[in-house]
KEMIPA-712327 format. One record per residue (C-alpha): residue number from 1; residue in one letter; x, y, z. Coordinates in pm, whole numbers, plus 50000, padded with zeros to 5 digits. Layout:
<pts>
<pt><num>NUM</num><residu>A</residu><px>X</px><py>Y</py><pz>Z</pz></pt>
...
</pts>
This chain:
<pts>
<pt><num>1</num><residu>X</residu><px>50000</px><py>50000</py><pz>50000</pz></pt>
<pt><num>2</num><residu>X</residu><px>50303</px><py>50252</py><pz>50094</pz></pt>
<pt><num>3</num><residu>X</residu><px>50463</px><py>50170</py><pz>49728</pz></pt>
<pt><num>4</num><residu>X</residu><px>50102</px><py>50228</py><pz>49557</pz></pt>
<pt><num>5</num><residu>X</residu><px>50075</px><py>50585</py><pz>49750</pz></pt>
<pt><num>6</num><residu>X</residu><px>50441</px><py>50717</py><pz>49707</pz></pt>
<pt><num>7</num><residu>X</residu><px>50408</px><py>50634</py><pz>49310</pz></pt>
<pt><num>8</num><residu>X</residu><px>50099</px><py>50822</py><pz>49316</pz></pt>
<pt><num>9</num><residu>X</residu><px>50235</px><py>51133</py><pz>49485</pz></pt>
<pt><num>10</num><residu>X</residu><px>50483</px><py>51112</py><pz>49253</pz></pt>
<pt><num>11</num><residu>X</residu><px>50268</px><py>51093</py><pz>48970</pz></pt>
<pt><num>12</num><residu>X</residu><px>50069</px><py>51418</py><pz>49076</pz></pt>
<pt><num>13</num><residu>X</residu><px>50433</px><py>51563</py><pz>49116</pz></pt>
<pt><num>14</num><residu>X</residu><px>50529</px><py>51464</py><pz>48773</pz></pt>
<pt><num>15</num><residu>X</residu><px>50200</px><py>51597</py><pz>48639</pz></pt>
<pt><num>16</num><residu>X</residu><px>50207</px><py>51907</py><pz>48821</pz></pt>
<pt><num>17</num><residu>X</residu><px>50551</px><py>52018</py><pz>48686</pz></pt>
<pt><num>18</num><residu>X</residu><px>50490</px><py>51941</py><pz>48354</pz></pt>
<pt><num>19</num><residu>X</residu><px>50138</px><py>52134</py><pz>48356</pz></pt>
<pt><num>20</num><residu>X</residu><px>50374</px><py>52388</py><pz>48468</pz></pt>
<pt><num>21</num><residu>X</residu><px>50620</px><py>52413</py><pz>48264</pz></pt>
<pt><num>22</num><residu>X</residu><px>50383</px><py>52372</py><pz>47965</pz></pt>
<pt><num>23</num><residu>X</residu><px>50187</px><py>52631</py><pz>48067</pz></pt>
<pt><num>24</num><residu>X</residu><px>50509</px><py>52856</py><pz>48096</pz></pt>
<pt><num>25</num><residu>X</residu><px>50630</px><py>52752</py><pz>47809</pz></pt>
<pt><num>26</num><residu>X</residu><px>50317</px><py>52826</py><pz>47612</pz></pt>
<pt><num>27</num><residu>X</residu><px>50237</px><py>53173</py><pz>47729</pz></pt>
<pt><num>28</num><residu>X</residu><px>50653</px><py>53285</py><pz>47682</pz></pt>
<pt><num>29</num><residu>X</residu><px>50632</px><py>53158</py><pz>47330</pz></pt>
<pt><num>30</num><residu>X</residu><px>50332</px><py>53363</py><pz>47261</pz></pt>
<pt><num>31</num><residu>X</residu><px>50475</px><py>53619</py><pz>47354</pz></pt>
<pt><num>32</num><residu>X</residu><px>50781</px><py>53612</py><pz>47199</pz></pt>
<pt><num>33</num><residu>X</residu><px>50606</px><py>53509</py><pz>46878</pz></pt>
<pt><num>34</num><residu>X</residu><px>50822</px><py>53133</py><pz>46874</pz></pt>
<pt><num>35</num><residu>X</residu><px>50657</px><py>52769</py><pz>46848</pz></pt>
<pt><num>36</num><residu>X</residu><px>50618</px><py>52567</py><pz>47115</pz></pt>
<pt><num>37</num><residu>X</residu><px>50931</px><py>52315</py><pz>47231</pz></pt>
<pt><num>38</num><residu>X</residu><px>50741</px><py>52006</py><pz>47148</pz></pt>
<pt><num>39</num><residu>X</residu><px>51109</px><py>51809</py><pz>47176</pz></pt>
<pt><num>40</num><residu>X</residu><px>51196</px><py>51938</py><pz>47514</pz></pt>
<pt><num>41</num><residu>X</residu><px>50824</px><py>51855</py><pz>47614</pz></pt>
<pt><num>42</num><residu>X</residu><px>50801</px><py>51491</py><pz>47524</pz></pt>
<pt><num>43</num><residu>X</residu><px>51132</px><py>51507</py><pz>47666</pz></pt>
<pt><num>44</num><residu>X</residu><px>51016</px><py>51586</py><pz>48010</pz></pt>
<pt><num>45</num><residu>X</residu><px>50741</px><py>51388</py><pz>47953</pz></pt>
<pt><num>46</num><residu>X</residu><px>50974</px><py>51070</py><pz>47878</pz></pt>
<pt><num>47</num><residu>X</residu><px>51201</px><py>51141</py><pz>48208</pz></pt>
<pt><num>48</num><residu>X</residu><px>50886</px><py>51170</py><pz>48400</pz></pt>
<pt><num>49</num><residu>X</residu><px>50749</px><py>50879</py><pz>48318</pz></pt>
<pt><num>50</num><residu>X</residu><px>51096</px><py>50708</py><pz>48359</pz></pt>
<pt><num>51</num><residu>X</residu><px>51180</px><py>50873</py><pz>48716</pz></pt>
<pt><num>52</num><residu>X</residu><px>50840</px><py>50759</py><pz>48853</pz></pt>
<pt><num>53</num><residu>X</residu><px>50899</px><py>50397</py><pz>48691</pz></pt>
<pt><num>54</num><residu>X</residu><px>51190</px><py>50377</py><pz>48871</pz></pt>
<pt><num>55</num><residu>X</residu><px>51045</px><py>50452</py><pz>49196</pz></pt>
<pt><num>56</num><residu>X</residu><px>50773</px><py>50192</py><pz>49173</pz></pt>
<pt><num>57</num><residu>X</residu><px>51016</px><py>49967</py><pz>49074</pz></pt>
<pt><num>58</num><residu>X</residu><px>51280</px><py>49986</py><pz>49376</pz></pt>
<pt><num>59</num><residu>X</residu><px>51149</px><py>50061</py><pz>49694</pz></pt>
<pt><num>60</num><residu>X</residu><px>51478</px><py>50150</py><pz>49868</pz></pt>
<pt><num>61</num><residu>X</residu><px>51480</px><py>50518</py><pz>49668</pz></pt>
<pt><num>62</num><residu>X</residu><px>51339</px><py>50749</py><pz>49875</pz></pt>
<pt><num>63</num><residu>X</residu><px>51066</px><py>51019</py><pz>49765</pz></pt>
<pt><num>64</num><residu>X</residu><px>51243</px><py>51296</py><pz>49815</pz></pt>
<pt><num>65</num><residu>X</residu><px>51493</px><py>51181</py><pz>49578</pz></pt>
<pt><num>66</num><residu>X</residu><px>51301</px><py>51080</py><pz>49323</pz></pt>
<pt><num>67</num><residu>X</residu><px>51096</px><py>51450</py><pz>49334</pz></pt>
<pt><num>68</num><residu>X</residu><px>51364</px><py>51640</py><pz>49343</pz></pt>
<pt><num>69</num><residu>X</residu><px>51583</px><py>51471</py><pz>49054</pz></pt>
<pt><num>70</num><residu>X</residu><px>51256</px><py>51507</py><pz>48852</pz></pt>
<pt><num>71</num><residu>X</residu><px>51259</px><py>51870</py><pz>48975</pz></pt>
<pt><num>72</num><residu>X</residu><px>51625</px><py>51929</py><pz>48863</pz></pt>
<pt><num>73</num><residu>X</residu><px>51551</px><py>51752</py><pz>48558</pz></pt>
<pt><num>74</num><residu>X</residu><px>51268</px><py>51962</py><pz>48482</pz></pt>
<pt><num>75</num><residu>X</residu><px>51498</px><py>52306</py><pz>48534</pz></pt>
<pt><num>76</num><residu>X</residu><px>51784</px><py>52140</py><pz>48339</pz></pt>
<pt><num>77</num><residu>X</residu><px>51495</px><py>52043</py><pz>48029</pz></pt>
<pt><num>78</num><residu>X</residu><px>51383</px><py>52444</py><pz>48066</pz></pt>
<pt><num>79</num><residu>X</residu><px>51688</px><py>52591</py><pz>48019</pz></pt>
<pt><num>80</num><residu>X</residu><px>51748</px><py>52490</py><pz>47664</pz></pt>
<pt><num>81</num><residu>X</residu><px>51433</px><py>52595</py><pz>47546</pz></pt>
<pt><num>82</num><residu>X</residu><px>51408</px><py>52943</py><pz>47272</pz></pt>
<pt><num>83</num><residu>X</residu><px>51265</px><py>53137</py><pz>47565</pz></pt>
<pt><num>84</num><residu>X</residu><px>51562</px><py>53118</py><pz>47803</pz></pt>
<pt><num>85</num><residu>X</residu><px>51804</px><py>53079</py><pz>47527</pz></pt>
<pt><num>86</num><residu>X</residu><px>51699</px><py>53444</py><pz>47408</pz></pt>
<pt><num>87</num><residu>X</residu><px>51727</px><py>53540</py><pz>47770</pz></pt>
<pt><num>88</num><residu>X</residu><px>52094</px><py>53439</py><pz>47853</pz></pt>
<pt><num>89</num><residu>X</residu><px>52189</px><py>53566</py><pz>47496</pz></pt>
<pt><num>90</num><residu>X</residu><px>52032</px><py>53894</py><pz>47607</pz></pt>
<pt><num>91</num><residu>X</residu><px>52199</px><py>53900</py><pz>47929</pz></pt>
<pt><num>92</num><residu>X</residu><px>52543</px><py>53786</py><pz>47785</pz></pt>
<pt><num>93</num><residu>X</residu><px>52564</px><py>54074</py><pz>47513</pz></pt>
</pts>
């Protein structure tokens, strides 16, 4: 029953973060006037899905790590979308 629970809080994480970061991503590209990152989407998508495999599959890892790799992965995906690419280039020059 614990192993059912902690894969479904982890679940809702993974959801959560990638409503987030869709919804993010949607509203910076329309305003920028860019298309969507589809690639670094499915991306996150993919590494969720794998991250919260994982966890159901060993129980020794422990929740917290498996949310917060998914969390840095999810920061690490962001950064090399158009929007923040644009960004740092501003900020460099």
């Amino acid at each position: 029953m614990k192993r059912t629970l902690q894969t479904m809080v982890m679940t809702t994480f993974v959801v959560m973060i990638t409503t987030t970061f869709a919804y993010a991503e949607y509203m910076a590209t329309t305003a920028v006037g860019a298309t969507f990152p589809y690639f670094q989407f499915g991306c996150l998508v993919m590494g969720g899905l794998v991250i919260t495999s994982l966890k159901h599959k060993f129980s020794k890892i422990y929740m917290t790590e498996a949310v917060g790799s998914f969390a840095l992965y999810a920061v690490l995906v962001a950064l090399f979308t158009a929007p923040v690419v644009e960004i740092v280039k501003n900020l460099v020059s």
